[in-house]
BALOBA-1460 file (C-alpha; in Angstrom, 3 decimals):
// residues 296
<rec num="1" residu="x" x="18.657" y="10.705" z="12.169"/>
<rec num="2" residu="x" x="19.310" y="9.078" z="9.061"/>
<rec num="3" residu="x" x="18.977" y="5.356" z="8.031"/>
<rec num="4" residu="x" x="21.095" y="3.090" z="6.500"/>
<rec num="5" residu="x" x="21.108" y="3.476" z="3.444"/>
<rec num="6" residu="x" x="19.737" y="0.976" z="0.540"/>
<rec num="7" residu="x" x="20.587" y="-0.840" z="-2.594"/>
<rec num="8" residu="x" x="17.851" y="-0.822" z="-5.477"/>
<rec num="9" residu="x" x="17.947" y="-3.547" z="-7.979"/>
<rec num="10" residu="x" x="16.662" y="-3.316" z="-11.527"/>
<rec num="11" residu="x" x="16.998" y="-4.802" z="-15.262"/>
<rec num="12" residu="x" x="16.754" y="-2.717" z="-18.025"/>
<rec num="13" residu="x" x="12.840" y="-3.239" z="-19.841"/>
<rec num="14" residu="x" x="12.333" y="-3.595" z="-23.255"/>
<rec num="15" residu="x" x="11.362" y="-0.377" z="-24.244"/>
<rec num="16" residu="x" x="14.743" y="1.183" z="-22.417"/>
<rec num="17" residu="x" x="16.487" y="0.229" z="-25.473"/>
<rec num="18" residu="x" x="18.077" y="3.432" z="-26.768"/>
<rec num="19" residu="x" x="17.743" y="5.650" z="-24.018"/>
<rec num="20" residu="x" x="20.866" y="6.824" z="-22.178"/>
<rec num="21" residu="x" x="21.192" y="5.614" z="-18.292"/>
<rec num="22" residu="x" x="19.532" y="9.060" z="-17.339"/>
<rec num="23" residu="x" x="16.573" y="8.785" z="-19.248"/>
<rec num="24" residu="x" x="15.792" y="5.308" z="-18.558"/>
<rec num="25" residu="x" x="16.045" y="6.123" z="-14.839"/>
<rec num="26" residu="x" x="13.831" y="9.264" z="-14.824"/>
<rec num="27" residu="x" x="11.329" y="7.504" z="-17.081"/>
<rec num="28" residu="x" x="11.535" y="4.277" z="-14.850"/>
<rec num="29" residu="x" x="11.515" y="6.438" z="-11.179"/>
<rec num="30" residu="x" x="9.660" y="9.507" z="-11.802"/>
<rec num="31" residu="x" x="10.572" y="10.847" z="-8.433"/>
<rec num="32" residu="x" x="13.539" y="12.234" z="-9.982"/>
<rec num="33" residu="x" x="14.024" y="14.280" z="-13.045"/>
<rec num="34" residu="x" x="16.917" y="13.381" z="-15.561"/>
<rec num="35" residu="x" x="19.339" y="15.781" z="-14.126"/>
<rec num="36" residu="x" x="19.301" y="14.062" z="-10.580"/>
<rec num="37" residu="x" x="19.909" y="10.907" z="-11.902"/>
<rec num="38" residu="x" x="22.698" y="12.558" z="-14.031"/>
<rec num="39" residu="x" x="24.495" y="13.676" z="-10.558"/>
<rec num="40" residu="x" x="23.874" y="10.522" z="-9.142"/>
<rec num="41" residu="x" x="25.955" y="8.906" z="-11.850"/>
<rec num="42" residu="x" x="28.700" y="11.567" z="-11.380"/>
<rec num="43" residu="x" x="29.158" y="10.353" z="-7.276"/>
<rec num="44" residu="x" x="29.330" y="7.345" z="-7.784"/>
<rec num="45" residu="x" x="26.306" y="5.364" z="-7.086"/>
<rec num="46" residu="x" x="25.155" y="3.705" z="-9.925"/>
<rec num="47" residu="x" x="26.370" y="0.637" z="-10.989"/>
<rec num="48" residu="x" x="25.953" y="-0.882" z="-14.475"/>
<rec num="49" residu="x" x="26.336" y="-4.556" z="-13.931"/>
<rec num="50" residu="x" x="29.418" y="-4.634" z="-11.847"/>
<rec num="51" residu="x" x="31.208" y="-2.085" z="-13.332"/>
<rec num="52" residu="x" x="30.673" y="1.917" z="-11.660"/>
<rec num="53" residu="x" x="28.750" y="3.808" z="-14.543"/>
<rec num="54" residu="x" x="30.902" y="6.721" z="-14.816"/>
<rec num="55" residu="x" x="29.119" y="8.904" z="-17.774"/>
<rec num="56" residu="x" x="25.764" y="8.906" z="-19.014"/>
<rec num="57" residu="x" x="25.849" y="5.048" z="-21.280"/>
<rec num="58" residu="x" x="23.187" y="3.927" z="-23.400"/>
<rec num="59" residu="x" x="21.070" y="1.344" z="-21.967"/>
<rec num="60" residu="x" x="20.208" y="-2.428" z="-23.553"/>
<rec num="61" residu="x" x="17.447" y="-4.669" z="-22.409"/>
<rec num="62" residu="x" x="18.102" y="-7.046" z="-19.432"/>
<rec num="63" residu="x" x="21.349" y="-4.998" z="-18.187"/>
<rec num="64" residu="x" x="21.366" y="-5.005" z="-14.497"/>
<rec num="65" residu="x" x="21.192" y="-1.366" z="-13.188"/>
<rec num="66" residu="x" x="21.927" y="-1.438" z="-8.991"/>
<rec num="67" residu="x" x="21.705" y="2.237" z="-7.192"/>
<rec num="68" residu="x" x="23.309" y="2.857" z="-4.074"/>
<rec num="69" residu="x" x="21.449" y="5.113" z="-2.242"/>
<rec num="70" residu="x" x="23.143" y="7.034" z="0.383"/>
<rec num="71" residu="x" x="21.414" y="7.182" z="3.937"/>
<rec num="72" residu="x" x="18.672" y="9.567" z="4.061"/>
<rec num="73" residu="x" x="16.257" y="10.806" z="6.935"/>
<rec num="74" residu="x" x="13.096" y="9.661" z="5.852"/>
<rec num="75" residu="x" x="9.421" y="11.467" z="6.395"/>
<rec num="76" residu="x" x="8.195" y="11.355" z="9.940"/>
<rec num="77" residu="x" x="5.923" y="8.011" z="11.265"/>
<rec num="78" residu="x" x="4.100" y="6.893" z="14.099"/>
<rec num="79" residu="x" x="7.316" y="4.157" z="15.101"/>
<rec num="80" residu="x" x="5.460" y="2.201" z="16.767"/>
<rec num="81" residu="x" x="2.755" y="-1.269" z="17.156"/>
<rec num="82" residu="x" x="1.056" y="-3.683" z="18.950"/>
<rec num="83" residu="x" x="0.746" y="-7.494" z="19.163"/>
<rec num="84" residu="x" x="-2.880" y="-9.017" z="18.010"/>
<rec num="85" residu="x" x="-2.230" y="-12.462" z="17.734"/>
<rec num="86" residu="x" x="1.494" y="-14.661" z="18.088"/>
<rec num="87" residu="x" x="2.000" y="-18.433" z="17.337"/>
<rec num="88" residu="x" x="4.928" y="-20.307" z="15.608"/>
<rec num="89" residu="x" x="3.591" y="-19.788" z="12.374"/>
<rec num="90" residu="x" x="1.657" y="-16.247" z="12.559"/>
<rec num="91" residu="x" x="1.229" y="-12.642" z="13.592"/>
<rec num="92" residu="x" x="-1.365" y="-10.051" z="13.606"/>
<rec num="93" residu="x" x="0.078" y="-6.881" z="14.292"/>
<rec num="94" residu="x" x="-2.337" y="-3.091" z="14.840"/>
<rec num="95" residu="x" x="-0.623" y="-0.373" z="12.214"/>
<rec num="96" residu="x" x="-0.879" y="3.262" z="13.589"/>
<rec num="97" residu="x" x="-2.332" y="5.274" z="10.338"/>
<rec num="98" residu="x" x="1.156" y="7.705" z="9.192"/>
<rec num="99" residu="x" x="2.846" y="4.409" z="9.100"/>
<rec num="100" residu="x" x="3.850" y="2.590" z="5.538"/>
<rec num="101" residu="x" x="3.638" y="-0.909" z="5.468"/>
<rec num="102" residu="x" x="6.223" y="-1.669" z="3.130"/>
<rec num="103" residu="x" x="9.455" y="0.485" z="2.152"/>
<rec num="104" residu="x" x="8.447" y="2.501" z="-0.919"/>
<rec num="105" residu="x" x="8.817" y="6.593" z="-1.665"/>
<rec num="106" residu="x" x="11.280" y="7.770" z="0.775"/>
<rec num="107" residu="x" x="10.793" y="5.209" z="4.029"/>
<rec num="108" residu="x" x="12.294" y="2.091" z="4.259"/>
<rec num="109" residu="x" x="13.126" y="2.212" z="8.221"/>
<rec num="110" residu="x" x="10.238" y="3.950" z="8.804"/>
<rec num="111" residu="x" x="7.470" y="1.067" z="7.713"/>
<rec num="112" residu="x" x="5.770" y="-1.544" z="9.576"/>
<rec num="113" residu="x" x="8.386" y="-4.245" z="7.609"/>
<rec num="114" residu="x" x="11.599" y="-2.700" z="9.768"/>
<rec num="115" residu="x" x="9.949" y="-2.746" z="12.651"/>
<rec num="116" residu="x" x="8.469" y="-6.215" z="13.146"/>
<rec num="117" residu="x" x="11.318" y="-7.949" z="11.753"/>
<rec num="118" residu="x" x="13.540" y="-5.921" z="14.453"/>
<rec num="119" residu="x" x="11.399" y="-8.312" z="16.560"/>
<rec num="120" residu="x" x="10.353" y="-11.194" z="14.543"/>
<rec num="121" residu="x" x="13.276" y="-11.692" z="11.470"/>
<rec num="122" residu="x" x="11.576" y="-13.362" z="8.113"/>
<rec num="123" residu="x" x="8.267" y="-12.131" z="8.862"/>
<rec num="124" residu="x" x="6.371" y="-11.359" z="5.891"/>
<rec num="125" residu="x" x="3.297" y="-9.076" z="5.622"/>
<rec num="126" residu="x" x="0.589" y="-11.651" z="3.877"/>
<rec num="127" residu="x" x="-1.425" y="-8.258" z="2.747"/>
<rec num="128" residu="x" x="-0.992" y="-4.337" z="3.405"/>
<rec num="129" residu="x" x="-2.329" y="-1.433" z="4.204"/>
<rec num="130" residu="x" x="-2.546" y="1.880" z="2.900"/>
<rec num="131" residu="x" x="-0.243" y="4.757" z="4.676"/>
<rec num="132" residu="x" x="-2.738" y="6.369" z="6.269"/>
<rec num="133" residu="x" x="-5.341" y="3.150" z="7.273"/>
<rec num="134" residu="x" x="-4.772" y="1.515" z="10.368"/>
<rec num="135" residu="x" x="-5.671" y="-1.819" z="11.615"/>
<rec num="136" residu="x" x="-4.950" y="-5.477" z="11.600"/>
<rec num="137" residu="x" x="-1.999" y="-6.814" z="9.104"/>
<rec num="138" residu="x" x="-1.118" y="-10.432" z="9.082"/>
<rec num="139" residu="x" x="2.439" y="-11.949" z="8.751"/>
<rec num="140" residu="x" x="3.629" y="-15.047" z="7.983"/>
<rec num="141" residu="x" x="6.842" y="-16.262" z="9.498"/>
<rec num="142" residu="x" x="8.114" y="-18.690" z="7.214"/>
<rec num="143" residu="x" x="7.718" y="-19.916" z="3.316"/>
<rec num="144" residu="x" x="5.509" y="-22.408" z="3.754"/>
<rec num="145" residu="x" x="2.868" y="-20.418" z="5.762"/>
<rec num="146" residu="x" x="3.293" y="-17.695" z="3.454"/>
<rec num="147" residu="x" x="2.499" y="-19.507" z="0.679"/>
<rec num="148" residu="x" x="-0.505" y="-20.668" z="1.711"/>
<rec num="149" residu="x" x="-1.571" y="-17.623" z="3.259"/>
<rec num="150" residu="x" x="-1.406" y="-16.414" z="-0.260"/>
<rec num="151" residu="x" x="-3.128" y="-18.983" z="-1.850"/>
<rec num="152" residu="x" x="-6.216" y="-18.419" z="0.892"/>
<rec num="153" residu="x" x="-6.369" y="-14.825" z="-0.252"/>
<rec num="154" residu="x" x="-6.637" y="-15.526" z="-4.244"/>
<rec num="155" residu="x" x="-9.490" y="-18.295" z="-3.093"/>
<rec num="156" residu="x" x="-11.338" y="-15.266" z="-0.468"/>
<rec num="157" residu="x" x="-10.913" y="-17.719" z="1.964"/>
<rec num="158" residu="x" x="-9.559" y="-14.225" z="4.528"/>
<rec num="159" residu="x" x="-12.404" y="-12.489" z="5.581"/>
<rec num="160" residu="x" x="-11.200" y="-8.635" z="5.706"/>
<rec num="161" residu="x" x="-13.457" y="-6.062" z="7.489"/>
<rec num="162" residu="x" x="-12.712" y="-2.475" z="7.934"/>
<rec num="163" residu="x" x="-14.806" y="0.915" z="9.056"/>
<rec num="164" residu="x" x="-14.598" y="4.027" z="7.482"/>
<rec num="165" residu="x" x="-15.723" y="7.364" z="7.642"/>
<rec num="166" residu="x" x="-17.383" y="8.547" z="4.760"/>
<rec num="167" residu="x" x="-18.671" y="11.741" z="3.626"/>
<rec num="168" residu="x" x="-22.821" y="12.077" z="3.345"/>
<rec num="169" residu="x" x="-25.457" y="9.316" z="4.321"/>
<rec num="170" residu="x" x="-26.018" y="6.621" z="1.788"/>
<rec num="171" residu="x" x="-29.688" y="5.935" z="0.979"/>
<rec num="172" residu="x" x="-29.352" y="2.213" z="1.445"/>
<rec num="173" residu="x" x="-28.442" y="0.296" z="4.893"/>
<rec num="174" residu="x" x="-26.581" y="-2.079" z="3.125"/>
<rec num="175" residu="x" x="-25.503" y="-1.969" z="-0.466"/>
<rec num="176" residu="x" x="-22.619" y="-4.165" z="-2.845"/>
<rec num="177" residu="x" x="-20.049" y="-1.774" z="-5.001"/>
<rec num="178" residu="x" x="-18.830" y="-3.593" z="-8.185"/>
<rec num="179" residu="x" x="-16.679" y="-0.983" z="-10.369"/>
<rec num="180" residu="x" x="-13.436" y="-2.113" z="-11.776"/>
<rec num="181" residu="x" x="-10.666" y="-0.704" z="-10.920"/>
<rec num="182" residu="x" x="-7.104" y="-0.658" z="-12.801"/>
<rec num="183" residu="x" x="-4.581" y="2.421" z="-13.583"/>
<rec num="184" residu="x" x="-5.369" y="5.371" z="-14.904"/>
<rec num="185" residu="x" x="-2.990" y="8.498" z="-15.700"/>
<rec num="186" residu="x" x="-1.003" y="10.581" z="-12.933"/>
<rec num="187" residu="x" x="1.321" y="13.588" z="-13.528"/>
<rec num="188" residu="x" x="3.695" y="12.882" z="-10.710"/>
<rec num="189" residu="x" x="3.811" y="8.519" z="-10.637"/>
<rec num="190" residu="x" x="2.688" y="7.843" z="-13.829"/>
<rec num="191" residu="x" x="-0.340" y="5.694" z="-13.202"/>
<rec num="192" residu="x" x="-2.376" y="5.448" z="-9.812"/>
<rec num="193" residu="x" x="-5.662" y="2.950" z="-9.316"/>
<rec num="194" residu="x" x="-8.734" y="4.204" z="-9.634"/>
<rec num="195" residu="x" x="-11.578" y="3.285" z="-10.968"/>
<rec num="196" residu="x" x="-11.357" y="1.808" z="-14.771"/>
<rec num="197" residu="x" x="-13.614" y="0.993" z="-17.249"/>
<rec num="198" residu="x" x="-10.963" y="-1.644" z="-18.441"/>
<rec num="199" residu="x" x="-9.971" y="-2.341" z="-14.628"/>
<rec num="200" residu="x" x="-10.084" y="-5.531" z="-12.873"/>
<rec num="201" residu="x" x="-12.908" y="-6.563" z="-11.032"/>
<rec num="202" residu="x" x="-13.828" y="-5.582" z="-7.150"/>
<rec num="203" residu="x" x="-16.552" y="-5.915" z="-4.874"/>
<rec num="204" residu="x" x="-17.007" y="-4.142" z="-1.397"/>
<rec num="205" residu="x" x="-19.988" y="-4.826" z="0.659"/>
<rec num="206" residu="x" x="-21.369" y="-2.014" z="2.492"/>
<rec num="207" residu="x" x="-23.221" y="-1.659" z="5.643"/>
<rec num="208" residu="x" x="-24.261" y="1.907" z="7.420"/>
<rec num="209" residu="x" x="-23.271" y="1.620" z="11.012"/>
<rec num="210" residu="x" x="-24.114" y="4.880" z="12.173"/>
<rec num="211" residu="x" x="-25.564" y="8.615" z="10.837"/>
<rec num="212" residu="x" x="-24.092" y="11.647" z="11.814"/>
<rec num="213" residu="x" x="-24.129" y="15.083" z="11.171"/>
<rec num="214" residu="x" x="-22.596" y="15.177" z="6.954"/>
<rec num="215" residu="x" x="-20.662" y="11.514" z="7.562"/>
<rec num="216" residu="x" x="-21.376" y="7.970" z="8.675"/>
<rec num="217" residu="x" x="-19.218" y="5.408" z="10.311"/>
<rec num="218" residu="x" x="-19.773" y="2.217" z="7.747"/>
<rec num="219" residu="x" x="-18.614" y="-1.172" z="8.014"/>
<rec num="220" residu="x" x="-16.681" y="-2.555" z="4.796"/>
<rec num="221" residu="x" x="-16.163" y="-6.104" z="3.603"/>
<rec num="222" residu="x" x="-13.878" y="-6.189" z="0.779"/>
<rec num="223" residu="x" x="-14.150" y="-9.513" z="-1.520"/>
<rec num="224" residu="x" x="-11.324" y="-8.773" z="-4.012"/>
<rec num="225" residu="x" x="-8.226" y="-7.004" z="-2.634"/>
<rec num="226" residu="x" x="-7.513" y="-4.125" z="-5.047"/>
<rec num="227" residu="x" x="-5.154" y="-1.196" z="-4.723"/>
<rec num="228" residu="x" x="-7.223" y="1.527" z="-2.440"/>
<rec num="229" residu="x" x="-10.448" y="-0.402" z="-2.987"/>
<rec num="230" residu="x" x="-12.156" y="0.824" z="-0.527"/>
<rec num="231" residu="x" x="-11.329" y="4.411" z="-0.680"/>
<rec num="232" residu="x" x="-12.158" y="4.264" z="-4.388"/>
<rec num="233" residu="x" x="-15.626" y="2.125" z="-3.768"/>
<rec num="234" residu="x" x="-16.759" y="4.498" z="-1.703"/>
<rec num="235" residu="x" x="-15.431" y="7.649" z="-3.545"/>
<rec num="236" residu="x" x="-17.852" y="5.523" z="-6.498"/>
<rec num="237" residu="x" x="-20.597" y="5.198" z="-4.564"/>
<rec num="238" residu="x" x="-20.963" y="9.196" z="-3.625"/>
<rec num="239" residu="x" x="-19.736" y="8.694" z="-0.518"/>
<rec num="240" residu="x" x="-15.423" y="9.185" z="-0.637"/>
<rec num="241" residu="x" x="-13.879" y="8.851" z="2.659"/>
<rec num="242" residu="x" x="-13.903" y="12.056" z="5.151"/>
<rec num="243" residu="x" x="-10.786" y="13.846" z="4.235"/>
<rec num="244" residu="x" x="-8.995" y="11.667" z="1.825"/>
<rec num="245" residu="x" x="-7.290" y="14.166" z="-0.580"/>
<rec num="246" residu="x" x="-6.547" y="12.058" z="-3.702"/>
<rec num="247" residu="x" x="-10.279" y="10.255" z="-4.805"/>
<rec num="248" residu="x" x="-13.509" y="12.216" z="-5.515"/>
<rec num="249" residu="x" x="-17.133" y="11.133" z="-6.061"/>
<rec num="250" residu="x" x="-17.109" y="8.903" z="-9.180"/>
<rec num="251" residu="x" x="-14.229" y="7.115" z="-7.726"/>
<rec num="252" residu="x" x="-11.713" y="9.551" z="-9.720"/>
<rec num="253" residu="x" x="-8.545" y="11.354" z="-8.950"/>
<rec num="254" residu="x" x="-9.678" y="14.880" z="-7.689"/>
<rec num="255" residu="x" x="-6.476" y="16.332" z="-6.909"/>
<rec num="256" residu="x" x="-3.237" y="15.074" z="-9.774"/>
<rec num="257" residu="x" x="-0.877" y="17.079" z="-6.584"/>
<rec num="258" residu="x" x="-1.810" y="14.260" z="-3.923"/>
<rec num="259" residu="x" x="-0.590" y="10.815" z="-3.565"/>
<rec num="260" residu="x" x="-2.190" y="7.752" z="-2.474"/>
<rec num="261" residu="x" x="0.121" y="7.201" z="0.702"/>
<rec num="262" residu="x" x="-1.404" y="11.152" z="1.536"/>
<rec num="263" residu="x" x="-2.984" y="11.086" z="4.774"/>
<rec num="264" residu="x" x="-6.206" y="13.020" z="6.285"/>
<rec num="265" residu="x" x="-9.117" y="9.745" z="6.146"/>
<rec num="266" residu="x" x="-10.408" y="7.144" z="8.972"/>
<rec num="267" residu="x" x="-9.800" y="4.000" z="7.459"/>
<rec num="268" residu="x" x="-9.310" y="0.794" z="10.027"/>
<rec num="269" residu="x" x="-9.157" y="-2.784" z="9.339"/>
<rec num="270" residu="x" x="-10.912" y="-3.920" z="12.041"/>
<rec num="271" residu="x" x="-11.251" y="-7.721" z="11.758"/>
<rec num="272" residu="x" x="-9.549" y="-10.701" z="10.029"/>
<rec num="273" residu="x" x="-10.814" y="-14.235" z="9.880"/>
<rec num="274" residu="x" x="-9.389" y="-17.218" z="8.310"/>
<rec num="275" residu="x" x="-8.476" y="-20.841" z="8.978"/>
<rec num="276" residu="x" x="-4.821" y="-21.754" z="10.475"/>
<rec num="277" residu="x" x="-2.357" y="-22.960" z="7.466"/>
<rec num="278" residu="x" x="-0.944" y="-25.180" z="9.858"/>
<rec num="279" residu="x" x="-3.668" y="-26.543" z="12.583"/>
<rec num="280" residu="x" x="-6.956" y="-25.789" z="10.482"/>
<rec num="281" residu="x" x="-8.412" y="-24.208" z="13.573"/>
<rec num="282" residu="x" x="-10.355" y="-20.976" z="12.710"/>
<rec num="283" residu="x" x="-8.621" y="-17.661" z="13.871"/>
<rec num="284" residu="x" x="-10.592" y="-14.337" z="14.187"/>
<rec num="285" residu="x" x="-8.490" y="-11.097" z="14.827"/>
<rec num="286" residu="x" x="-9.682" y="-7.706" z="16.097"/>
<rec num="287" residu="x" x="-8.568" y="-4.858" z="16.194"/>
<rec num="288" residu="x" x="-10.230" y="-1.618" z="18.262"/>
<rec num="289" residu="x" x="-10.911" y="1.138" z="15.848"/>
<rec num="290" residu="x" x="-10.027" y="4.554" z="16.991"/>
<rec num="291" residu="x" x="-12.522" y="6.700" z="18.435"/>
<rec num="292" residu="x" x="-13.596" y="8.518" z="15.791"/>
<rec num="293" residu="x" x="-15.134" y="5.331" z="14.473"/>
<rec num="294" residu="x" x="-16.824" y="3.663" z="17.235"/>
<rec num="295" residu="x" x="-20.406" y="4.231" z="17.488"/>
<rec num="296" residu="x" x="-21.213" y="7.096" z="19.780"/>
């Protein structure tokens, strides 16, 4: 079944100035080529400001480009989750791992977004998760809590723990990762995070729940809330997740054909704890890990 269908906004960048409407597109959204954006123009669906662009203009900074996508079945997800925590102001909702967070790629019906506000309209996730992690996510369900929701993450005042499945058996029962991570080159999107020496600063705490046979089960506090921090921490640290098909040891891309929203690793945020915007009152959140991780 297909969706609906979606409008996507943009305004021309600087450094579009000169290209035609095909080239800026392409070079913009590399998950088409020039020639697909080309037939795109020819239906019909792009607009240049509000007039239909019908041939291949020139581009100038600030013009406001809007494509109408056609519906489109998107990918295959788990469509499904379950209710953690409900008040006026808050929810805490368990993501299956196959299931996007937010629309981007080719799902926009098929994310964790669509389906809460189905239920709950306004909600807003305060933080995601990767595609293939599962766990707690927390939404806000209005401006104000959102805000401040926000404002308690840039302070670390959310307390975000996770398990994961990680390749080998560290050497240490409980270790701190500190390497930066920022973007670094990819053939298909252009950049993807990784591990930087000009990155932004990160910190995961690490703690060895359980030895088995090649992997461990760990326990992960993240301090800073990077792009794929854990996956690339631990990728750093010798140990990369159990099947994740994008980062290698070093905490590098090992594979320039997968994606980060690629699937295949046991990653699960397992608890959240933070103080109520509203009441003050101290909320803690769990979420049961799936079997693979719980200690055996």
């Amino acid at each position: 079944m297909k969706n609906s269908g979606y409008e996507y906004r943009e305004n021309v960048e600087v450094w579009g100035a000169g290209l035609s409407l095909s080239a800026y597109l392409a070079a913009k959204f590399r998950h088409s080529p020039e020639n697909v954006w080309r037939e795109r123009i020819a239906r019909g669906e792009i607009l240049c400001g509000d007039r239909l662009a019908r041939e291949d203009i020139f581009v100038r900074p600030g013009q406001r480009i809007l494509w109408r996508r056609p519906p489109w079945e998107e990918p295959d997800a788990p469509l499904t989750y379950s209710l953690l925590y409900e008040d006026a102001d808050l929810l805490a909702v368990a993501k299956p791992s196959g299931l996007p967070t937010l629309p981007a790629g080719g799902f926009l019906e098929h994310t964790l977004l669509f389906l809460v506000r189905k239920e709950y309209p306004g909600a807003t996730p305060v933080h995601r998760l990767g595609r293939g992690t599962s766990g707690a996510v927390l939404f806000a369900r209005n401006v104000r809590v959102r805000s401040r929701l926000a404002e308690a993450l840039r302070k670390n005042e959310i307390i975000k723990i996770y398990r994961a499945l990680a390749t080998g058996v560290p050497e240490e029962r409980e270790f701190p990762i500190t390497a930066p991570i920022g973007p670094v080159p990819h053939p298909k999107l252009g950049t993807v995070h990784a591990v930087c020496a000009h990155g932004k600063s990160a910190l995961s705490l690490v703690r060895v729940l359980e030895e088995r046979k090649e992997v461990s089960v760990l326990e992960v506090r993240i301090e800073t809330g990077r792009p794929h921090q854990i996956r690339i921490h631990l990728a750093f640290a010798g140990h990369p997740l159990a099947g994740d098909p994008l980062y290698g040891v070093g905490g590098v891309i090992r594979n320039p054909d997968a994606l980060p929203g690629d699937c295949g690793y046991m990653l699960h945020a397992e608890r959240l704890h933070f103080r109520h915007p509203t009441t003050g009152a101290v909320v803690a959140v769990y979420c049961v890990p799936p079997s693979e991780l719980e200690k055996q």
